[in-house]
C-alpha positions in Angstrom: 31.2 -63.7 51.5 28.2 -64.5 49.1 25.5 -62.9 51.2 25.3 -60.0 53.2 24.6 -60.4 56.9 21.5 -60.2 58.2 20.2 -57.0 59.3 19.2 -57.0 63.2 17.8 -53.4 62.9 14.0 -53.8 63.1 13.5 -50.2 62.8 15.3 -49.9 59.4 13.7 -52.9 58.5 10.4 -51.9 59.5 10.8 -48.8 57.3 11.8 -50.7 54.4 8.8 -53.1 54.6 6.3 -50.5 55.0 7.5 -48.5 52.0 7.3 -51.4 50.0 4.0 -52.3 51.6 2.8 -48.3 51.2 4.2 -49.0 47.0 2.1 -51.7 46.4 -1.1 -50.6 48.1 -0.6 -46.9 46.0 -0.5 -49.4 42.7 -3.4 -51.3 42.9 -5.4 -48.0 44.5 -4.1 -46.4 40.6 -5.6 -49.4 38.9 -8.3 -49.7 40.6 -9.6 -46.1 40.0 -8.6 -46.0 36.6 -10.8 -49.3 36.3 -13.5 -47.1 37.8 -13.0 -44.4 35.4 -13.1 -46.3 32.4 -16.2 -48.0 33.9 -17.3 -44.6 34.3 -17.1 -43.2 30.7 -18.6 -46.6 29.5 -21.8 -45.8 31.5 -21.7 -42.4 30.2 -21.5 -43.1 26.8 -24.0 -45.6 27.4 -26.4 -43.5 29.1 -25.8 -40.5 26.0 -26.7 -43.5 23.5 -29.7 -43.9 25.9 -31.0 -40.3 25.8 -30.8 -39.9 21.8 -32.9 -43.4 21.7 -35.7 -41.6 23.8 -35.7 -38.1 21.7 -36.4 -40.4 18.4 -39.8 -40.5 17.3 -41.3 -44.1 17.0 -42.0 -45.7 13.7 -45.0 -47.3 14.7 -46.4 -44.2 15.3 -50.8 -44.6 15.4 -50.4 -48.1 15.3 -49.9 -49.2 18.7 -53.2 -47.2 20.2 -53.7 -46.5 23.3 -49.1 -46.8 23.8 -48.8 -44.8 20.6 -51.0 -41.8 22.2 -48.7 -42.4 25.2 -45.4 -39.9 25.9 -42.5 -41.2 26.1 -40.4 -40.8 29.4 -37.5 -38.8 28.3 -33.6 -37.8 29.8 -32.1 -34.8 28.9 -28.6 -34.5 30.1 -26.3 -31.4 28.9 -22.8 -32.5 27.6 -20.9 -33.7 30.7 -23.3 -33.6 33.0 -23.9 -37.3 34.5 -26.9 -39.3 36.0 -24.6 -39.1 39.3 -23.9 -42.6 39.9 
């Protein structure tokens, strides 16, 4: 016989299908956070390059009048803390 019968059990059918179902959903639900978390650390990184551009002085410093005398607006995050996004 080249193929085995086919199974009229819906119960252990059922089971089978909704493991395999329950698999799949659990592997995209993995890849899907671990997209998150990478997009996470990007924005973190991003927002660390963002805060050291606001602590530099400007170089135009006097010459822009009335921005110059200005203050900047600054960010100041402590190392892993994040803007809570």
């Amino acid at each position: 016989m080249l193929f085995e019968p086919l199974n009229s059990d819906g119960q252990k059918r059922s089971a089978l299908y909704h493991a395999a179902r329950l698999s799949m959903l659990h592997d995209r639900l993995m890849r899907k956070l671990k997209q998150v978390d990478d997009v996470a650390c990007e924005v973190e990184q991003t927002a660390a390059i963002l805060v050291d551009a606001t602590h530099q002085p400007t170089a135009t410093a006097g010459a822009q009048g009335a921005i110059s005398r200005s203050r900047p607006a600054t960010l100041h995050l402590e190392p892993g803390q994040t803007l809570g996004f």
